[in-house]
C-alpha positions in Angstrom: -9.8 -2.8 -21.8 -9.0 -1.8 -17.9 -7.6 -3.8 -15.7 -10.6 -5.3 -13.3 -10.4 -4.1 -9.7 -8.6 -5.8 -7.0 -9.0 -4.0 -3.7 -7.1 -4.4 -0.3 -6.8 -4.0 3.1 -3.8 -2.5 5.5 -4.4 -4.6 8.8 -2.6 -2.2 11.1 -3.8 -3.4 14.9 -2.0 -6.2 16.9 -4.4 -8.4 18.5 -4.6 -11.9 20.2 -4.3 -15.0 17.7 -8.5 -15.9 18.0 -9.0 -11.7 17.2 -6.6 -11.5 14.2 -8.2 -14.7 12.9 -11.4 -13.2 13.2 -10.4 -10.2 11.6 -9.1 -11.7 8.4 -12.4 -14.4 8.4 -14.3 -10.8 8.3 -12.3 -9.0 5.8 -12.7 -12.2 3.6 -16.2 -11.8 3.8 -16.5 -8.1 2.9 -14.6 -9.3 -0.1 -11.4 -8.4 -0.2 -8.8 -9.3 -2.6 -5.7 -9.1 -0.5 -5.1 -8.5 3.0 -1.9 -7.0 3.7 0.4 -5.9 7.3 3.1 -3.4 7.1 6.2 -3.1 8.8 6.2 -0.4 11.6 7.4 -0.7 15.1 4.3 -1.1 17.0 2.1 -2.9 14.7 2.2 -6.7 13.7 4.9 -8.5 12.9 4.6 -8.9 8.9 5.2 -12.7 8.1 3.9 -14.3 11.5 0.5 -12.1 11.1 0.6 -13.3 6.9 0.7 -17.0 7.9 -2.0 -17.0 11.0 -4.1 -14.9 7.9 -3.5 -17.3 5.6 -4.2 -20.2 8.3 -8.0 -18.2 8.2 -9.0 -18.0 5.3 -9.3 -19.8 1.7 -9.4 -17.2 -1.3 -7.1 -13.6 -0.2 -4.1 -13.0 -1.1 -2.0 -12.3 1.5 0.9 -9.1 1.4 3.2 -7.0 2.8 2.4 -3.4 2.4 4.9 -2.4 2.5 8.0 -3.7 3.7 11.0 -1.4 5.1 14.0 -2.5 3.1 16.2 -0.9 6.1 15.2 -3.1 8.5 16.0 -6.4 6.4 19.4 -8.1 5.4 18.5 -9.3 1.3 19.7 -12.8 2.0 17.8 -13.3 5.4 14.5 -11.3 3.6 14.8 -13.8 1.0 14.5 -16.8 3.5 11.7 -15.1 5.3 10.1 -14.7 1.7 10.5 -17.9 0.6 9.1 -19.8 4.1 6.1 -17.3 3.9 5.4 -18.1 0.6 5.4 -21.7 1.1 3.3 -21.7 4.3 1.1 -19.5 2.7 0.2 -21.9 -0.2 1.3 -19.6 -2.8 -0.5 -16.4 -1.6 2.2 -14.3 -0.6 2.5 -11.1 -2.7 5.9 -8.6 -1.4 5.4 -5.3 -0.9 8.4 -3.3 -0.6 9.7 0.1 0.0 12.8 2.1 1.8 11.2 3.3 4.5 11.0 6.4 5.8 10.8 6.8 9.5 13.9 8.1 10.8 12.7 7.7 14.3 11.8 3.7 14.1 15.7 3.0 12.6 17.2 5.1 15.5 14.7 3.3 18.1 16.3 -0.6 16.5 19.4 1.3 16.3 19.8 0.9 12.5 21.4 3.4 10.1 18.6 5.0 8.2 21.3 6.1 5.6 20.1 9.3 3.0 17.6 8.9 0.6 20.0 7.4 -2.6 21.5 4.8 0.5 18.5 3.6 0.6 17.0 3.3 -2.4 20.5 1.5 -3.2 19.8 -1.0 -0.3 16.2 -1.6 -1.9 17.9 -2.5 -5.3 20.5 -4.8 -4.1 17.3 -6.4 -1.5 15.2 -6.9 -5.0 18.3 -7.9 -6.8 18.7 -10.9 -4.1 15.3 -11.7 -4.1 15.2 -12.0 -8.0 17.7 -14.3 -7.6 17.0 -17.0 -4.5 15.5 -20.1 -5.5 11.9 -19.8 -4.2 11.3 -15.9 -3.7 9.4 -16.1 -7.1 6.4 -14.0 -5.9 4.5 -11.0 -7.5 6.7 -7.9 -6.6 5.0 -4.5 -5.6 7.3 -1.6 -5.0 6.3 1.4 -3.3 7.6 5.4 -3.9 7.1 8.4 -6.0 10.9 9.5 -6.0 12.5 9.4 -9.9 14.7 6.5 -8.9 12.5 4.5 -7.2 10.0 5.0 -10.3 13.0 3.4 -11.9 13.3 0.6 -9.6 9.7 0.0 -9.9 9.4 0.2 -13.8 12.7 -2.3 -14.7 11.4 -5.2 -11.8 7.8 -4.7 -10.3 5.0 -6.9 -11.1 2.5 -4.1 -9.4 3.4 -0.1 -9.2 2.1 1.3 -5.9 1.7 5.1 -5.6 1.2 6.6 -2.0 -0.2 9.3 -2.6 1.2 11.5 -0.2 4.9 13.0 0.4 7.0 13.1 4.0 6.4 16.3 5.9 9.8 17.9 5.2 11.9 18.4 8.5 10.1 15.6 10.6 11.6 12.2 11.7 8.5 10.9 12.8 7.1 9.4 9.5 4.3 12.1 9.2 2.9 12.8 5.7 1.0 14.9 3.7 -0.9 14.3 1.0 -0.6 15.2 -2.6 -2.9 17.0 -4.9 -3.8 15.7 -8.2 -1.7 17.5 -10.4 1.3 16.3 -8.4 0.4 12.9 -9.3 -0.6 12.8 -12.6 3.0 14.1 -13.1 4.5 11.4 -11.0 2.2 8.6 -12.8 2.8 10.4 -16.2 7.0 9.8 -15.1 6.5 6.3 -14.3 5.0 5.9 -17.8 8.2 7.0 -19.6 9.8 5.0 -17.7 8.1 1.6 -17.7 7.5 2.5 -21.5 9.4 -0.5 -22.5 7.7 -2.8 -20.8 6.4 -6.2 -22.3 3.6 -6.4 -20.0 2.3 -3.6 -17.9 2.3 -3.7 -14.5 -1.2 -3.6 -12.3 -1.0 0.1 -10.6 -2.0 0.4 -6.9 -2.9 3.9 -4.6 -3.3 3.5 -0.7 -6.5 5.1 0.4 -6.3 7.4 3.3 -10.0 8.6 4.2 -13.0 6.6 3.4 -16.5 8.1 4.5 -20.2 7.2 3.1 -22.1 10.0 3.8 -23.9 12.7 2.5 -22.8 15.5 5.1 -19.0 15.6 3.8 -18.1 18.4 5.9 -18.9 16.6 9.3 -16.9 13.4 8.3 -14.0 15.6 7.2 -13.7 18.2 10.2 -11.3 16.7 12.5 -9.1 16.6 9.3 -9.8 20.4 8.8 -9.1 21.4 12.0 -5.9 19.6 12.0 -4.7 20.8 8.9 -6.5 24.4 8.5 -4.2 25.1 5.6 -7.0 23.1 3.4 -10.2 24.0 2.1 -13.0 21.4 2.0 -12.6 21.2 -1.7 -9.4 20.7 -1.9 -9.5 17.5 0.6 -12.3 16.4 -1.5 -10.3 16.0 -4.6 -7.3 14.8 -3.3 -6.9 11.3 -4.8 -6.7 9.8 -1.3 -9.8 11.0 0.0 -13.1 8.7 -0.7 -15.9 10.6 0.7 -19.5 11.4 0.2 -22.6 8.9 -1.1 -22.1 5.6 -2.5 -22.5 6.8 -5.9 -20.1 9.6 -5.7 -17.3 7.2 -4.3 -18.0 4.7 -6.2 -18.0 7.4 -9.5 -14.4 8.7 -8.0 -12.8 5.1 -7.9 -13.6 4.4 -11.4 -12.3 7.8 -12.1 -9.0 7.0 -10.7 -8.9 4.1 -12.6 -9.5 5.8 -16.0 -7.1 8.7 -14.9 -4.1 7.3 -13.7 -5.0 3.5 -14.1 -5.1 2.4 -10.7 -7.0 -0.8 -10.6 -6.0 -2.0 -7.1 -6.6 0.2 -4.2 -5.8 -0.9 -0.5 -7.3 1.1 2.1 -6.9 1.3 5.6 -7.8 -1.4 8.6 -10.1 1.5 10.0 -12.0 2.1 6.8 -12.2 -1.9 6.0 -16.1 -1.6 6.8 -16.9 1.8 5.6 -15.5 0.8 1.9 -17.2 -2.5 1.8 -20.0 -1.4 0.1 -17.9 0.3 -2.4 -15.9 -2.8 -3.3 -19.0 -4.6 -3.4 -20.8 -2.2 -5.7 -17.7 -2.3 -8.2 -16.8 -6.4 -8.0 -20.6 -7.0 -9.0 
């Protein structure tokens, strides 16, 4: 039997304490499962904006999505965890990942080390969380790399999948996506390695472009002219990419479910209304 749906949202915008409350009160009422911040120079602060959500609402879990191991020490992440998930009454689910925006570590003048540094640092941060008294919260781990697929099958309670690769060359973070056959082999990896498993983990895919429409060409041209490379079928069935009617999105999410098993999906703070009456079509 699948795994029901849990869906989330990726609150991205600073804003004054009454707006971020208001924001969180909304996205509680559009009925969503988690809200989550990540951790990017420039946007909120993760664990002040989790407490002032979890300060406005009753029933959402409350995450970090996800957070840059680079910028943390393990011990001092694990106090940060620990408070959060106190003040938070339990809510707190930690996202975590090892960043990849060279330009944000050289901006806080940190070392952004090669990928293996990193994912090394990640290890020894889950391996200090696993072991401080009171970090003893679901664990998502984000990547798509062969060793963090590792990381994720021996120690993650939810398996997140971004969906998308780093632009080679850049330093600036920018991505591009992935097509579908490139991640049914990366899910299809995972599943070797998390073989083992007692319990499965829950599997997670961030969303990039939601639309509800039945003129899909309009809704995706800026992206086209951007990246004239693509065809508008090939956007269309990228994984990432939610767009056309209600029935058509709402058919594609239960098709991701049933072909990779992603159960939870977390979309992004400027598609948290245009996906509302997807999540509310498929929690009914």
């Amino acid at each position: 039997m699948p795994r029901p749906f849990r869906f989330g949202v990726n609150l991205l915008t600073p804003a004054s304490a009454g707006e971020w409350r208001a924001k969180c009160r909304r996205a509680e009422e559009l009925g969503y499962d988690v809200l989550l911040v990540p951790d990017h120079l420039g946007m909120p602060a993760p664990f002040p904006s989790l407490v002032a959500a979890a300060e406005a609402t009753e029933r959402p879990h409350l995450g970090t999505f996800v957070l840059n191991a680079g910028f943390w020490n393990p011990v001092l992440l694990a106090r940060e965890v620990a408070t959060t998930a106190a003040l938070t009454g339990g809510r707190l689910e930690l996202g975590l990942g090892t960043g990849y925006v060279q330009a944000e570590h050289d901006r806080a003048g940190l070392p952004f080390g090669a990928p293996r540094e990193r994912v090394d640092h990640l290890r020894r941060t889950v391996e200090e969380l696993k072991k401080s008294p009171g970090c003893a919260v679901p664990l998502l781990i984000g990547g798509n790399g062969d060793r963090m697929l590792r990381l994720t099958a021996e120690h993650a309670d939810i398996a997140a999948f971004a969906g998308a690769r780093l632009t080679p060359g850049n330093t600036e973070g920018r991505l591009e996506p992935v097509p579908a056959t490139e991640l049914d082999e990366r899910v299809a990896r995972y599943d070797d390695l998390a073989a083992a498993r007692a319990e499965p983990a829950e599997r997670n895919l961030l969303i990039q472009t939601v639309a509800i429409t039945d003129d899909p060409a309009t809704a995706l041209g800026p992206l086209l002219e951007r990246r004239p490379e693509l065809t508008l079928e090939r956007v269309l069935a990228l994984p990432t990419v939610l767009v056309g009617t209600l029935e058509e999105v709402t058919g594609r999410v239960r098709g991701l479910r049933e072909r990779y098993g992603f159960s939870y999906l977390t979309v992004l703070e400027p598609s948290m209304a245009a996906f509302a009456p997807v999540l509310a079509e498929l929690s009914a």
